[in-house]
C-alpha positions in Angstrom: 49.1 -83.9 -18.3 48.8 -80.2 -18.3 51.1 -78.1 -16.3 50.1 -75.7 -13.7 50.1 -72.1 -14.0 50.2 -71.9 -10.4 52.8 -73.9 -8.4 51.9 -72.6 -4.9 51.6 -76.1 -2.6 52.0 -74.6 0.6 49.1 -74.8 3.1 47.4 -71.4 3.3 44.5 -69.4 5.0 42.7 -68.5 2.1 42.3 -69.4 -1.5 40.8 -67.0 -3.6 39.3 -67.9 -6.9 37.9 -66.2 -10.1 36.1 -68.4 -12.1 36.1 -69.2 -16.0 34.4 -66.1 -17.7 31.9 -67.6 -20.3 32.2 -71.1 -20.0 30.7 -73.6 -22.8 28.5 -74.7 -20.4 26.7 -71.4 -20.1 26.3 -71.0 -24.0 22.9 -71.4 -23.6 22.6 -68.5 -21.7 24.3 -65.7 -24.7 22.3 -64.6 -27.5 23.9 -66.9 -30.6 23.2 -64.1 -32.7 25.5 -61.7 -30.3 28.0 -64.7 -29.9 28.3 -64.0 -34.2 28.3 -60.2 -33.7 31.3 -60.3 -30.7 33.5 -62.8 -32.7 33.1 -60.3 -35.7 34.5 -57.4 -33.6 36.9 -59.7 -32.0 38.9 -60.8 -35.7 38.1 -56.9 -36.5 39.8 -55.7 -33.4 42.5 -57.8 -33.5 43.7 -57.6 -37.1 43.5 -53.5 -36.8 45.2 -53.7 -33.2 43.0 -51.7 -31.8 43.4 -53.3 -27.9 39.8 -53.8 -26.3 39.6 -55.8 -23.6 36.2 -56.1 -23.8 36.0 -57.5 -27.5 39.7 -58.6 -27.7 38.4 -61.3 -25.2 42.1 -61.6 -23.7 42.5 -62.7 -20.1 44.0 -60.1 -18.1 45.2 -60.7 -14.0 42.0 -60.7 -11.4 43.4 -57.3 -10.3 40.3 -57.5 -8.0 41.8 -60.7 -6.1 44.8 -59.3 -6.1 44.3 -56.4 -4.2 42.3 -58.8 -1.7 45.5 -61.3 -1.6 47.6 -58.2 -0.7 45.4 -56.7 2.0 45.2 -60.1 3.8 49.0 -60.8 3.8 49.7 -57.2 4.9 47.2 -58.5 8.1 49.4 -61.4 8.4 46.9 -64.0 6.8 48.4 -66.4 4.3 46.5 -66.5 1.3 47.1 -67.7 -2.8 44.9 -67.1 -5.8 43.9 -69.1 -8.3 42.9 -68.0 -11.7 40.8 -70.7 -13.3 40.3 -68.9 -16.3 44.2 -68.3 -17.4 44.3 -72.2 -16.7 41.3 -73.2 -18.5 42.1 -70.9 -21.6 46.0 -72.1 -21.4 45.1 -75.8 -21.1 41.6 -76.5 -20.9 41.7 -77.7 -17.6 38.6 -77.9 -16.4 37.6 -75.7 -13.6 36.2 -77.6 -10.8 39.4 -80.2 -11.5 41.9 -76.9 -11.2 40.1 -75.7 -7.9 39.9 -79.9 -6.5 44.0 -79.6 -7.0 44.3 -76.2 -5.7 42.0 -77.2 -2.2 44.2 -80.6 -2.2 47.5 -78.8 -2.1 47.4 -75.3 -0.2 44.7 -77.0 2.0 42.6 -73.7 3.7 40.2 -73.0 5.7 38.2 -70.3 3.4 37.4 -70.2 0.2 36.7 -66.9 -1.4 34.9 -67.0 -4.8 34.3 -63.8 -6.8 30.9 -63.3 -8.5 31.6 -59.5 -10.0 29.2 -60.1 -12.8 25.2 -61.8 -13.0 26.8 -64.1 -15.7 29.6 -66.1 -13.3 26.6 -67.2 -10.9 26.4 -70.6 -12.6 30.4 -70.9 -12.4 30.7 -69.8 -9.0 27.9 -72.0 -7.8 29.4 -75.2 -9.8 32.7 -74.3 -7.9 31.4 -74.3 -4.7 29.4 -77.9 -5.6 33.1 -79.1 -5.9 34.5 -78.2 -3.5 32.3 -79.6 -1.1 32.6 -82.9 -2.5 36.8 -83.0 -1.1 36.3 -80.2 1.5 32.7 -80.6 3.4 33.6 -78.6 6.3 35.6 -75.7 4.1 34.2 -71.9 5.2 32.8 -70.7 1.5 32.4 -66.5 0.7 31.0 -64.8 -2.5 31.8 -61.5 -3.0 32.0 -58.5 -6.2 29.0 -57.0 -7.7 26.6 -59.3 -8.9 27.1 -61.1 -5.2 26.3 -57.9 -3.1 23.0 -57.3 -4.9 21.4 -60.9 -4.5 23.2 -62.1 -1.2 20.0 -63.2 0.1 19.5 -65.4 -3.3 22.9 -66.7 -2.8 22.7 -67.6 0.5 19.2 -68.9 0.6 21.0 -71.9 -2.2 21.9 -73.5 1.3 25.9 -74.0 -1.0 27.6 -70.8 0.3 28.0 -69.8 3.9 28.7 -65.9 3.4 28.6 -62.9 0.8 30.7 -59.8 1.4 28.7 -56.8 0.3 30.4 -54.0 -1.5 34.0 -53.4 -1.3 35.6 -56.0 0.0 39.1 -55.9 1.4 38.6 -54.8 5.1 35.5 -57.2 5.1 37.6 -60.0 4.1 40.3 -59.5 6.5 37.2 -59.3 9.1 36.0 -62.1 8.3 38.4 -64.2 8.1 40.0 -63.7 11.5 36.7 -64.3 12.8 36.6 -67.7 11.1 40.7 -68.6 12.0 39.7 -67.5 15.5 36.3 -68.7 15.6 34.9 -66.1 16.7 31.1 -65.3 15.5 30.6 -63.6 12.5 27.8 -60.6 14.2 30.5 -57.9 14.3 31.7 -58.1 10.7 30.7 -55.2 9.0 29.2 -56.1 5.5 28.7 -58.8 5.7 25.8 -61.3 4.9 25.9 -64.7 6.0 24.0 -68.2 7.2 22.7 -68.9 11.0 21.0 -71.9 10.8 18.0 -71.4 8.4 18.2 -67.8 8.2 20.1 -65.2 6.6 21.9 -62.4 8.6 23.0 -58.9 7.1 25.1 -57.6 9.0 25.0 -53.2 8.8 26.8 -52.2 5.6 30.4 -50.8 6.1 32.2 -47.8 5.4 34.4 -47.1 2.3 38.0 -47.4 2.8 40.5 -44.6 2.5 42.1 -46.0 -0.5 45.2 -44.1 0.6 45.4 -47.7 2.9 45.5 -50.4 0.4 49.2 -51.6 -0.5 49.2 -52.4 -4.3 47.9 -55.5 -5.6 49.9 -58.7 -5.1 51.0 -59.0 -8.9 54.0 -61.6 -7.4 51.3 -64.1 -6.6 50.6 -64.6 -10.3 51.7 -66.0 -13.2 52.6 -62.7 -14.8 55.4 -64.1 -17.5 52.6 -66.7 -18.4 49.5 -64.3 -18.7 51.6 -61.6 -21.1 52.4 -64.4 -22.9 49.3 -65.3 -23.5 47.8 -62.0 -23.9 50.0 -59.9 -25.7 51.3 -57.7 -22.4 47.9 -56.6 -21.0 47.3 -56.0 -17.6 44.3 -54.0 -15.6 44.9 -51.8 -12.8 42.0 -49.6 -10.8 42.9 -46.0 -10.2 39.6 -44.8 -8.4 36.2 -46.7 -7.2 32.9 -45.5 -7.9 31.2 -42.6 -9.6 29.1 -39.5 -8.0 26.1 -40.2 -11.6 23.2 -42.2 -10.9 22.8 -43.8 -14.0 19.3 -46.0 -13.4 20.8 -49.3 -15.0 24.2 -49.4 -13.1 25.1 -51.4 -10.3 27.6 -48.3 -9.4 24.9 -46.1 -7.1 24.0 -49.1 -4.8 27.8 -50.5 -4.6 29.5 -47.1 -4.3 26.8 -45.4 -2.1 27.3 -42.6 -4.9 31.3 -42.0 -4.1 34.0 -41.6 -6.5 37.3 -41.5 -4.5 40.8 -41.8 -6.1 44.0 -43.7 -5.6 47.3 -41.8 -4.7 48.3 -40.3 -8.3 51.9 -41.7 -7.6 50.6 -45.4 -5.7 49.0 -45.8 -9.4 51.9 -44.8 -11.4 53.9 -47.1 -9.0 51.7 -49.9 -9.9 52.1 -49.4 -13.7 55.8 -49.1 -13.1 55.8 -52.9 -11.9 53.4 -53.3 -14.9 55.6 -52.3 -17.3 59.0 -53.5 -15.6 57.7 -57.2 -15.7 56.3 -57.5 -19.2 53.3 -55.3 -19.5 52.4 -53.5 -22.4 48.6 -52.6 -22.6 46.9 -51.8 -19.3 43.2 -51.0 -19.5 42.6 -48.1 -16.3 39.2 -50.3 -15.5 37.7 -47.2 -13.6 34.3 -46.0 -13.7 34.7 -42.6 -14.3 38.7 -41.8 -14.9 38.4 -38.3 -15.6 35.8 -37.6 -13.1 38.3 -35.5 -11.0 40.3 -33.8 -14.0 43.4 -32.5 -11.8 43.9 -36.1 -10.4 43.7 -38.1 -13.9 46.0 -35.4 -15.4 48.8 -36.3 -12.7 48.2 -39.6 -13.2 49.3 -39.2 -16.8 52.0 -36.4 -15.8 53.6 -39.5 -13.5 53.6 -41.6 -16.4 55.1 -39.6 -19.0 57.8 -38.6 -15.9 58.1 -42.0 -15.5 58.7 -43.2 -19.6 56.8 -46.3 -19.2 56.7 -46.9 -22.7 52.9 -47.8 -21.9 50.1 -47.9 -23.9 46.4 -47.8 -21.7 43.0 -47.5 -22.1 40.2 -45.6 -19.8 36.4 -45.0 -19.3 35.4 -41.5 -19.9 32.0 -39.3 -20.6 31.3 -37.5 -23.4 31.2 -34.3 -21.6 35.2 -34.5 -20.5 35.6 -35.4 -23.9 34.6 -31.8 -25.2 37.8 -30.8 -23.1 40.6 -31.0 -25.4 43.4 -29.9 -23.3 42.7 -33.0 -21.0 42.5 -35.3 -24.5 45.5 -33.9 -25.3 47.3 -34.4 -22.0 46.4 -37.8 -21.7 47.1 -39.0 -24.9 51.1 -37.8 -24.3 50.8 -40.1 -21.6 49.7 -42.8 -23.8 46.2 -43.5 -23.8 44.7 -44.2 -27.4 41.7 -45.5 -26.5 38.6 -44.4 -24.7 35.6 -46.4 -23.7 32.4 -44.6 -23.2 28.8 -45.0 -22.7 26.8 -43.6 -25.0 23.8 -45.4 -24.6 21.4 -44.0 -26.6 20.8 -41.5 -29.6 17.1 -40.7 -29.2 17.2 -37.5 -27.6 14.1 -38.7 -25.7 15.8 -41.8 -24.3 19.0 -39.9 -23.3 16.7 -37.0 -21.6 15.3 -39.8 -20.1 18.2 -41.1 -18.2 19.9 -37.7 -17.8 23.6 -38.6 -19.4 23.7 -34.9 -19.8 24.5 -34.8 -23.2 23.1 -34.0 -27.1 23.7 -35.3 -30.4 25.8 -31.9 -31.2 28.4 -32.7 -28.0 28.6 -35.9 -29.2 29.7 -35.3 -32.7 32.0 -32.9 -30.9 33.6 -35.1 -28.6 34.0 -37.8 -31.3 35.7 -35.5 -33.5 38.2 -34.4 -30.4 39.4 -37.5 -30.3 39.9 -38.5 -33.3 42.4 -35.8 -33.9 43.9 -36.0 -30.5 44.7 -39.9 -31.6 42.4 -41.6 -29.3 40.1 -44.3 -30.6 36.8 -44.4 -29.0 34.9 -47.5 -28.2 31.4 -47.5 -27.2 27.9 -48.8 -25.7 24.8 -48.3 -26.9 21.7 -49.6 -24.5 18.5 -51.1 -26.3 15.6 -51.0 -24.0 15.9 -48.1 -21.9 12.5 -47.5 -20.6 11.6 -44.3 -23.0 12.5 -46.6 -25.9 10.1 -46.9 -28.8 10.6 -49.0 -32.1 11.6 -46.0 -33.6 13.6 -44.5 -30.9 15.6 -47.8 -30.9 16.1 -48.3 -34.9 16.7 -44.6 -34.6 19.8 -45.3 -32.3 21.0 -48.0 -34.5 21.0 -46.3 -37.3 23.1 -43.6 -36.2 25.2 -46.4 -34.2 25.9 -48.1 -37.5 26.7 -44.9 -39.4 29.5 -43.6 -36.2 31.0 -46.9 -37.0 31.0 -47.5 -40.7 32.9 -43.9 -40.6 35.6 -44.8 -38.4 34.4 -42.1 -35.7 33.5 -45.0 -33.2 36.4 -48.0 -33.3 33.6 -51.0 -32.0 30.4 -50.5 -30.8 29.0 -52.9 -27.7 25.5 -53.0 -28.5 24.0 -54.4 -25.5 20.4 -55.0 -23.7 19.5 -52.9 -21.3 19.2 -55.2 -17.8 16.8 -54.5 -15.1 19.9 -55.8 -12.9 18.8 -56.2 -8.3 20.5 -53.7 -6.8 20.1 -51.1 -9.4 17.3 -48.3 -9.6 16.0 -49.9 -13.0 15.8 -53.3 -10.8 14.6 -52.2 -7.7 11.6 -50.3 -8.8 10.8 -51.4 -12.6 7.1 -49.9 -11.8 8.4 -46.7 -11.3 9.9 -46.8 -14.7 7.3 -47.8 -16.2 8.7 -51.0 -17.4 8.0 -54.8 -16.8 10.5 -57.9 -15.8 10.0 -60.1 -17.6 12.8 -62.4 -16.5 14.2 -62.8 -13.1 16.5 -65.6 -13.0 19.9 -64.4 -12.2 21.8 -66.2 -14.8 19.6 -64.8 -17.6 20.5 -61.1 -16.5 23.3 -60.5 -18.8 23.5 -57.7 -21.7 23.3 -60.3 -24.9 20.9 -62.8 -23.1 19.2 -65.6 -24.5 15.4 -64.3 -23.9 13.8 -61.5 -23.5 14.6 -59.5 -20.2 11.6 -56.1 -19.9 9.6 -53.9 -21.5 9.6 -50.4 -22.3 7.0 -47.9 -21.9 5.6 -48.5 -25.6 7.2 -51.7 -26.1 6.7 -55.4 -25.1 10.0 -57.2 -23.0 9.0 -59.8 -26.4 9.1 -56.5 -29.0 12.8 -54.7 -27.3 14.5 -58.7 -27.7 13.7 -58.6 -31.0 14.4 -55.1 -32.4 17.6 -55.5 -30.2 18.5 -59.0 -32.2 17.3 -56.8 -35.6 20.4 -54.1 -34.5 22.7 -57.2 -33.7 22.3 -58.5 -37.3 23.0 -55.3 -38.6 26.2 -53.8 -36.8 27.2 -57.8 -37.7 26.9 -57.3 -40.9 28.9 -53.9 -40.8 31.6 -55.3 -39.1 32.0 -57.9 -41.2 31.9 -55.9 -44.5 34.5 -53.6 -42.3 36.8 -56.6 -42.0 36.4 -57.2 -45.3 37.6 -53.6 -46.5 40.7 -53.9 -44.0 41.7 -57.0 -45.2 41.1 -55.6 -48.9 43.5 -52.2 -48.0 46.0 -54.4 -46.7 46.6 -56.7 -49.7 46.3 -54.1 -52.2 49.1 -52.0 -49.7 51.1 -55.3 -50.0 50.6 -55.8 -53.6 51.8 -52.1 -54.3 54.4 -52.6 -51.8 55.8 -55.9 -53.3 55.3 -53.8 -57.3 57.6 -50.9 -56.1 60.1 -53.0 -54.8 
């Protein structure tokens, strides 16, 4: 019988819950010939060791719960978290088995089950389907991205009695002291939820000052066994939101346009603990970490202050990457890798969405940073609604060549998704575009089936010039791999001859 990775029995408020990210069971939802591509730049990523959590497919801790779990307890609720996707990955537990064991021994009275992305509907909703069966009068919430933009979908399933919209902590805290205390659910701010047959919204609630938030329960989890596991990688939030509108992100609608930061010193305090409990690699999941350039650069000024011995990760634009200085600063800190969004190389697709950028800054950036020492991942969009045939092979093209010449480490070549909530989704007319597929689980960057259309291209036309590009970067990466592999024996062989 497999051991638990969590060995919390005690009764408790709250359970929180992230769910198994791509299960089996949802295979049929992923493009097979993406599934190909990403295990390509998985082996290639690994045997480099260049650290992407994105393609190095390690778990890291639900930092998201975490900071939940902490903000509850500090309002004197008792809560635990369960990470059904460390246990499935370290034992193959089954999910809805872990969670029936998890209800059975801490025994609460709310279950909170993040949905962050379109793709852990299916999980979520299978999880809440179980725990009905052993816990029928159990108070079930959604909450995290892909929740707050179809709450009414969620809720209209008849499974799940709440969603918290947006950022959730205070929200939570609300909400549960209304359940514990049975009071009515009206006055929580952001909050949808179920009366009866219909579905309430509650008004939407302001952001918190992050100032507020104590750091994220880390001594709920199984850190020893999650390093283990993952080689020392951890993820820690620095800042929420970002002031760019960027028509395909969920980051307008759930951020209400904001980018506000963390104390500089609360974040270094947190990658302290990091790093004094095991952790290696911590990915700075921010949407936009050098959006405020005085803040990220005492961020990395606590860190090198505070000889962590870290090495970390960040999201950045290609316009602060034409500031070298900052590279400069930040990689003394540690960082050697940045993840950015590219999105396109057509200049008529990039005017088109306004990244504020050109091919020449571009070039410029890339080059920064490969001198500076930081390796730069990126993601290209296929499908953005100025996309023609040629604007798309176009952008592959030049994808392929950034990679094959080292100046881009991995490149996440991705779909663009009409996704609710975002402007792309909300008003596809006025894009000129048409959905072609609405089911939630579908909405994913390497789907399964064709998502929209362009304005010159079919939704049928984008899927397949997108699966073309996937074939090809495939290929690259492969013969890449192949080349590494080739350096590396020859280096041993020459090695081995000398001695």
């Amino acid at each position: 019988m497999a051991r638990p990775l969590f060995s919390d029995q005690d009764p408790r408020d709250v359970l929180l819950v992230q769910p198994v990210i791509r299960h089996p069971r949802e295979a049929h939802l992923h493009s097979p010939a993406f599934n190909r591509y990403f295990h390509s730049m998985q082996r290639l990523a690994a045997e480099t060791g260049f650290y992407s959590l994105v393609t190095r497919g390690v778990p890291s801790p639900p930092t998201h719960l975490l900071s939940l779990a902490a903000y509850l307890r500090a309002r004197h609720v008792s809560v635990a978290v369960a990470d059904l996707n460390l246990q499935y990955l370290a034992t193959a537990k089954e999910p809805e088995a872990e969670l029936i064991d998890r209800l059975t021994s801490t025994k609460p009275r709310i279950l909170g089950i993040s949905a962050m992305e379109s793709y852990l509907l299916d999980a979520a909703l299978r999880l809440v389907h179980a725990a009905r069966q052993v816990a029928p009068d159990l108070f079930i919430v959604l909450g995290g991205v892909n929740a707050t933009a179809i709450d009414a979908h969620i809720l209209q399933t008849g499974k799940v009695d709440a969603v918290v919209r947006g950022e959730g902590e205070a929200t939570l805290a609300d909400l549960c002291q209304a359940v514990l205390k049975q009071r009515s659910l009206a006055g929580v701010a952001g909050l949808s939820w179920r009366q009866g047959e219909r579905v309430v919204r509650n008004p939407d609630r302001p952001l918190l000052d992050l100032a507020t938030l104590p750091l994220p329960a880390r001594d709920l989890y199984p850190l020893e066994q999650i390093y283990a596991l993952n080689g020392g990688v951890d993820a820690v939030y620095g800042s929420r939101g970002c002031p760019h509108r960027c028509l395909f992100c969920h980051g307008p609608a759930f951020w209400k346009g904001h980018w506000r930061g963390r104390r500089p010193d609360h974040v270094v305090q947190e990658l302290t603990h990091i790093a004094n409990t095991g952790g290696r690699v911590v990915f700075l999941y921010d949407m936009n970490f050098g959006h405020d350039r005085r803040w990220a650069l005492a961020i990395a000024d606590g860190i090198v202050n505070a000889d962590l011995g870290l090495i970390w990760g960040c999201e950045l634009r290609v316009d602060q990457m034409l500031d070298r200085p900052f590279l400069e600063a930040i990689h003394r800190a540690g960082c050697r890798s940045a993840f950015v969004g590219i999105e396109s190389l057509d200049p008529g697709s990039l005017a088109a969405v306004d990244k504020g950028y050109g091919a020449r800054q571009l070039e410029e950036a890339l080059e920064n940073a490969i001198q500076i020492g930081i390796a730069v991942e990126a993601t290209v969009m296929i499908g953005l609604p100025a996309d023609s045939a040629a604007a798309i092979r176009g952008t592959t093209d030049a994808a392929i060549r950034l990679f094959e010449d080292d100046r881009l480490r991995l490149v996440h070549y991705f779909l663009c998704v009409p996704w609710p909530g975002t402007a792309l989704g909300s008003s596809p007319e006025r894009y000129g575009i048409d959905v072609a597929c609405t089911d939630p689980g579908h909405m994913i960057t390497a789907p399964s089936v064709p998502l929209a259309s362009t304005r010159h291209l079919s939704a049928r036309e984008v899927f397949d010039l997108w699966e073309e590009g996937v074939a090809r970067l495939c290929e690259a990466a492969l013969q890449k791999l192949m080349l590494h592999r080739l350096r590396k024996s020859f280096g041993a062989g020459a090695h081995s001859m000398s001695g």
